[in-house]
N, C-alpha and C positions, 0 to 999 in steps of 0.2 A: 588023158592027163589034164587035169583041170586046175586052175591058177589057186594057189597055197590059201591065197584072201575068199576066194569065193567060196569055200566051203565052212560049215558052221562051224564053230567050235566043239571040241570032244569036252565031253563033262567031265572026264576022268584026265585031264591033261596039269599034267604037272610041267611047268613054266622052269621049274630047276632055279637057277637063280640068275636068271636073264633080266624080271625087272627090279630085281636089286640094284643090278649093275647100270643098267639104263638111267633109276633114278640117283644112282650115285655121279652118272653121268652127267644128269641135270644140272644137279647139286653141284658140280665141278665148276660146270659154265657157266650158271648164274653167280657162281662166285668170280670167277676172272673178269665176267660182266662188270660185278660190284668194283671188282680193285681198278679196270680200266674207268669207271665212273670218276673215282672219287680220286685217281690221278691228272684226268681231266681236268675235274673241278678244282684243283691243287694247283695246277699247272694254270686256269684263267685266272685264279685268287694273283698269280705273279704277271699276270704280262700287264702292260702298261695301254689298254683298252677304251674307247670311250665306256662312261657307265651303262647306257646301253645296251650298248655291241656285247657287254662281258657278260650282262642280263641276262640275255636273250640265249648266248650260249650255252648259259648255266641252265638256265629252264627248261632247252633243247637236249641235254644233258640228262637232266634228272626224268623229263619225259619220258625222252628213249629207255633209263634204266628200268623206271618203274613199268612202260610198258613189257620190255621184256623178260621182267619177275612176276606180273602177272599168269604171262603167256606161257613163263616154264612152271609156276604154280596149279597150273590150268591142267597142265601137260602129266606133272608128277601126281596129281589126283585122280586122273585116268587110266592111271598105271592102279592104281588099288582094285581096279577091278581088275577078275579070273582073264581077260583078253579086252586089251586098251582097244580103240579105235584106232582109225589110222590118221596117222596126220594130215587136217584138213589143208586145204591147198592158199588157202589165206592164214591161216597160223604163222603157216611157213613161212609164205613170203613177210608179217611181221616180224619175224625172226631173225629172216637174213635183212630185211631191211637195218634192225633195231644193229644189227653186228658191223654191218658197213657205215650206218650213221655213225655210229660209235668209233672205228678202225679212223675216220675221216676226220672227226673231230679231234679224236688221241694223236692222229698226225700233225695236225694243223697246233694244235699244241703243242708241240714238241719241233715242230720244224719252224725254224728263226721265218 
């Protein structure tokens, strides 16, 4: 019995609608990405920050977003082919980085 990845793909493999769902998946988190963004950036427009300090967050902010709409743009393209690749192992960690920078900063905004 040999590991489900190591053997080729069948040519005749119908996928059913796993990467519909997948990239509806995408599409989900890069939107909650988006809304956690642009509450961020709502939330620095009000606190009372050197210009700076608010700068920097904001840029830190828009960075991480645009990094991580690349990454899921990268990701939903390779779903267009008959059998995606697997997720490389630095995507990934961009990913979960881009999710925890984001979680830390939506805290730190939000928490007095």
């Amino acid at each position: 019995m040999g590991d489900a990845r190591a053997r080729p793909p069948e040519s005749g493999r119908d996928p059913g609608l796993q990467p519909e769902r997948t990239r509806l998946a995408w599409r989900r988190t890069t939107l909650s990405c988006t809304v956690v963004a642009l509450l961020a950036g709502r939330q620095l427009a009000r606190i009372r920050a050197p210009g700076a300090a608010q700068a920097v967050l904001a840029v830190s902010v828009a960075l991480v977003w645009l990094a991580f709409v690349a990454a899921a743009h990268h990701r939903v393209g390779d779903l267009a082919t008959g059998r995606p690749s697997d997720l490389r192992p630095r995507l990934a960690l961009l990913l979960a980085g881009c999710t925890v920078v984001l979680a830390a900063i939506g805290a730190a905004a939000v928490l007095p």
